[in-house]
SENU-914592 format. One line per field, with one value per residue (C-alpha): residue number from 0; residue in three letters; z, y, x. Coordinates in nm, 4 decimals, always signed. Example, Ala and Ser with C-alpha at 12.3 -4.5 7.8 and 13.67 -1.06 7.14 Angstrom:
dopa 0  1
timi Ala  Ser
Z +0.7800  +0.7140
Y -0.4500  -0.1060
X +1.2300  +1.3670
end
This chain:
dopa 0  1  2  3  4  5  6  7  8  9  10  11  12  13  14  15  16  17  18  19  20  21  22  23  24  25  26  27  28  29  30  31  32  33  34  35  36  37  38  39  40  41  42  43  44  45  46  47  48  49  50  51  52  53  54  55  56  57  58  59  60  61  62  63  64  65  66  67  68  69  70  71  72  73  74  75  76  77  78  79  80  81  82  83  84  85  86  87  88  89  90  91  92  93  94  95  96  97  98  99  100  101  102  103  104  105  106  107  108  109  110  111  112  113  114  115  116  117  118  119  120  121  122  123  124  125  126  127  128  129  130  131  132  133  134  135  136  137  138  139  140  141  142  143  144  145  146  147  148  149  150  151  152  153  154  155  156  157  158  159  160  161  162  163  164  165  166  167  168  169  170  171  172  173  174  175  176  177
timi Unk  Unk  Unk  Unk  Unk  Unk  Unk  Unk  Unk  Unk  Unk  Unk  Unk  Unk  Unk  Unk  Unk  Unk  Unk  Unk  Unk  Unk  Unk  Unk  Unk  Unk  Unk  Unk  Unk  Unk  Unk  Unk  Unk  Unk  Unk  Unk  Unk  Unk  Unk  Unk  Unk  Unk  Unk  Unk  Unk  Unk  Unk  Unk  Unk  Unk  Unk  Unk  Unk  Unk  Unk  Unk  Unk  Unk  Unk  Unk  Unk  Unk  Unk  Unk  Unk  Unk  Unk  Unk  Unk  Unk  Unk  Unk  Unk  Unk  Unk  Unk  Unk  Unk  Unk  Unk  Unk  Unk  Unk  Unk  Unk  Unk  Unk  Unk  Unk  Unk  Unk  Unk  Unk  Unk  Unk  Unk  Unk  Unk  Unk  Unk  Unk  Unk  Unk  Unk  Unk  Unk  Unk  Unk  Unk  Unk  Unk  Unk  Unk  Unk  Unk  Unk  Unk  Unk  Unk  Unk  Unk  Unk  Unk  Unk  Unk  Unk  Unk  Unk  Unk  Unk  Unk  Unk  Unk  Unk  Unk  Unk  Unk  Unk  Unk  Unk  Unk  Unk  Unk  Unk  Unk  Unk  Unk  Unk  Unk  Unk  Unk  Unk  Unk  Unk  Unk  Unk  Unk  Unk  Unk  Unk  Unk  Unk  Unk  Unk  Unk  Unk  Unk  Unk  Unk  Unk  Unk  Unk  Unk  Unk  Unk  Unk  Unk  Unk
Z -0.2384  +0.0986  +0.4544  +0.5514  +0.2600  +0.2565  +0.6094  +0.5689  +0.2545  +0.4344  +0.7307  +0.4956  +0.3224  +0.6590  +0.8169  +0.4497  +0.5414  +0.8506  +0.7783  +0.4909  +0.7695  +0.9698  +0.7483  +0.5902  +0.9798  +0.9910  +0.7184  +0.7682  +1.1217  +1.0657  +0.7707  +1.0279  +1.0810  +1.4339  +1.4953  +1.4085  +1.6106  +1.8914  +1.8294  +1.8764  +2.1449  +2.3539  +2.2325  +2.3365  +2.7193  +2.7584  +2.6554  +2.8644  +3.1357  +3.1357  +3.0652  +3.3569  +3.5750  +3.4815  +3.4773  +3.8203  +3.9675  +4.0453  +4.2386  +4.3770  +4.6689  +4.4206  +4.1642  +3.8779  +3.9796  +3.9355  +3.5967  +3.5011  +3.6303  +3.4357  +3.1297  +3.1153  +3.1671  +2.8760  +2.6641  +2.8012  +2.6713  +2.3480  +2.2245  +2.4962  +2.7784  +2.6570  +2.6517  +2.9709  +3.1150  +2.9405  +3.1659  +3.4813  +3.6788  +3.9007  +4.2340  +4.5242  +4.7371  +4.8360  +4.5728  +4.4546  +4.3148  +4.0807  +4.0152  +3.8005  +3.9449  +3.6897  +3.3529  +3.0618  +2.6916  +2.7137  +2.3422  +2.0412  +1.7169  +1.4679  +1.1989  +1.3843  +1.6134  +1.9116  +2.2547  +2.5661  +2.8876  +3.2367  +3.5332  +3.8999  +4.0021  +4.3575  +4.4772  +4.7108  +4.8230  +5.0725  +5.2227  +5.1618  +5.4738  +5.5810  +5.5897  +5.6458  +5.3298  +5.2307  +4.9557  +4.7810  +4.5032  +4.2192  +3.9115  +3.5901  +3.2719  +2.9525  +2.5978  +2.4323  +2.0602  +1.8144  +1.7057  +1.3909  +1.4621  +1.5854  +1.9310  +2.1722  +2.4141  +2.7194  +2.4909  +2.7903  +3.1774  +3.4365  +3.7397  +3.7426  +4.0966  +4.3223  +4.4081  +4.8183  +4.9605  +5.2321  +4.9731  +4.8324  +4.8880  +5.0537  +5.2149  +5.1439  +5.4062  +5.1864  +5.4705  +5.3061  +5.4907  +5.7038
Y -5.9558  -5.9332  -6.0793  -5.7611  -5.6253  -5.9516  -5.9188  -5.6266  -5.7153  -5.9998  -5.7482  -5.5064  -5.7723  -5.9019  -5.5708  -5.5218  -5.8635  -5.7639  -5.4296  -5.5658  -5.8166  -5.6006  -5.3674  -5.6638  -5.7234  -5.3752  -5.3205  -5.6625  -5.5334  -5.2276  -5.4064  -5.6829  -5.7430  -5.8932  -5.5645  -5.3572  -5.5857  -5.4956  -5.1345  -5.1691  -5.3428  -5.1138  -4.7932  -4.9625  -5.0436  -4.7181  -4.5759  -4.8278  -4.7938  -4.4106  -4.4540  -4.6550  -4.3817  -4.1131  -4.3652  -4.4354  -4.0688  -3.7848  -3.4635  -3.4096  -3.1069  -2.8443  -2.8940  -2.7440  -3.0219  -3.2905  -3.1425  -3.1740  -3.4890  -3.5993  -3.4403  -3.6542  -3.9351  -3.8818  -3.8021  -4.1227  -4.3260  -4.4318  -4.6150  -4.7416  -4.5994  -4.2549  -4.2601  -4.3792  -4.1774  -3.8171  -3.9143  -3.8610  -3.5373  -3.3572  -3.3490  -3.2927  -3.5448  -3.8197  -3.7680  -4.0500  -4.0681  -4.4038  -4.5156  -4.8506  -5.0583  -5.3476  -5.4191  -5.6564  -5.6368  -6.0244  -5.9790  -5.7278  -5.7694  -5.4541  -5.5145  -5.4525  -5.1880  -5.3651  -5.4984  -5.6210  -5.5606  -5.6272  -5.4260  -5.3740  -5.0263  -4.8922  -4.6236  -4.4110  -4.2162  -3.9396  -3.8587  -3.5115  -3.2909  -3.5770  -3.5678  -3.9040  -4.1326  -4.5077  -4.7622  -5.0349  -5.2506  -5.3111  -5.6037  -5.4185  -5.5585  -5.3039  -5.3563  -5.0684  -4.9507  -4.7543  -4.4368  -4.2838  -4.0454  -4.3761  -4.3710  -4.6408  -4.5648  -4.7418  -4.8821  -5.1161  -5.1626  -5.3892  -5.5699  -5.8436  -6.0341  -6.1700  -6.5038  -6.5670  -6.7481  -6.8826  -7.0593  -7.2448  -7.6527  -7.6701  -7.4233  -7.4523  -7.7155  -7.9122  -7.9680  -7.9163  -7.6265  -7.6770
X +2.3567  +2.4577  +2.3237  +2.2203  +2.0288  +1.8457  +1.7119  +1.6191  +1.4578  +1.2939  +1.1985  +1.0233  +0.8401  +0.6762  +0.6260  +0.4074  +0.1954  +0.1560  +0.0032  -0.1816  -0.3575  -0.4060  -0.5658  -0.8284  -0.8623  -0.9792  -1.2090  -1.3929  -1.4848  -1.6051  -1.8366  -1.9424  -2.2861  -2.2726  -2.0585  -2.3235  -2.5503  -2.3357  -2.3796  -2.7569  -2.8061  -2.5562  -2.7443  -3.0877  -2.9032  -2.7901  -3.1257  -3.2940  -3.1033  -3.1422  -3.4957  -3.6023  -3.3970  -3.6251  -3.9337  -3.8652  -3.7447  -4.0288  -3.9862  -4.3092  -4.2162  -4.3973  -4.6586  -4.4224  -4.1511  -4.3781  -4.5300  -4.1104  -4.1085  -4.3923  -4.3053  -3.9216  -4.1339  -4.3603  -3.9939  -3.8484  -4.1570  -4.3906  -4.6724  -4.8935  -4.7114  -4.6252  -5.0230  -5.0760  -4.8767  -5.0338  -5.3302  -5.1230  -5.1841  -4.9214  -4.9345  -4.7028  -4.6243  -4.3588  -4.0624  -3.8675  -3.4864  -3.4598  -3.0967  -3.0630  -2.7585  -2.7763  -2.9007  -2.8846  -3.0610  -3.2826  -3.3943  -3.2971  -3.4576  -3.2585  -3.5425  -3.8113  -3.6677  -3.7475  -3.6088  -3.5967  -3.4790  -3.4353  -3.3008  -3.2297  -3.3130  -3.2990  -3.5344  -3.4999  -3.8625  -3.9035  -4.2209  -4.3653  -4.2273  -3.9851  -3.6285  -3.5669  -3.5378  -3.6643  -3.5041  -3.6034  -3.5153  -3.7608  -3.6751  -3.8264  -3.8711  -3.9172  -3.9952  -3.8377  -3.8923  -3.6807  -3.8234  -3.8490  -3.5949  -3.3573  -3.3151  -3.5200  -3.7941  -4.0169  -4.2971  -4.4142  -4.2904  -4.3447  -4.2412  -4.0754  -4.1975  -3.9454  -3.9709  -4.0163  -3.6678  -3.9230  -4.1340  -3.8347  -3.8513  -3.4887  -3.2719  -2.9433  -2.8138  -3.0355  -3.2785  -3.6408  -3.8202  -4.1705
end
């Protein structure tokens, strides 16, 4: 045999292993558990995170905008909140446009169909007649739930308080505040 048809030989017989890896590479990950794991929690962020957007927007300049308002809200939610919130009656007022800048899933159990989550979400409210608009930034924490249908809703919302900078014991020269 010569050099060159055992080089090539050899060439074809490691391109093979190498396909062969990277084909049992392949097919373990798509079987992986903690894959799938992965998969979940980034559906229940994006639903959170979408969630909490409508949750915290309402356009209250007519009666029939808030009663749209109201009704995402109610589609964005379940359980105990989705309740809660059938109680609330539309009325026109100050409007407000929620946008969530961070978020991160705290707790995800698939079994149960549950999770948690925490988020940064700035709001922006305008006063009924006004022009000019106000923001703030609210910490939220939700517990969201997989539906029957498979996608994750609000269950339960609340703030998460901020703690004071003032009430700290040192600042951060290290000098301990009076």
């Amino acid at each position: 045999m010569r050099r060159g048809q055992v080089v090539t030989r050899v060439g074809l017989a490691v391109a093979a292993l190498f396909c062969g890896a990277g084909a049992w590479t392949y097919a373990d990950a798509r079987t992986d558990d903690g894959l799938a794991h992965s998969r979940e929690r980034d559906a229940a962020l994006d639903a959170g995170r979408h969630s909490l957007a409508v949750l915290s927007t309402l356009d209250a300049s007519t009666r029939e905008s808030a009663e749209d308002s109201i009704r995402a809200w109610r589609d964005a939610a379940t359980g105990p909140l989705r309740t809660e919130l059938a109680r609330t009656e539309a009325e026109t007022g100050a409007s407000a446009r929620g946008t969530v800048t961070e978020a991160a899933v705290t707790a995800l159990d698939t079994r149960a169909g549950t999770a948690k989550l925490i988020a940064t979400v700035r709001v922006e409210v305008t006063p009924e007649g006004a022009k000019a608009r106000t923001t703030d930034r609210k910490r939220l924490e939700a517990v969201l739930s997989r539906t029957a249908g498979g996608t994750w809703k609000v269950r339960a919302l609340s703030a998460v308080p901020v703690a004071d900078q003032a009430d700290g014991p040192e600042d951060p020269e290290g000098e301990e505040k009076r």
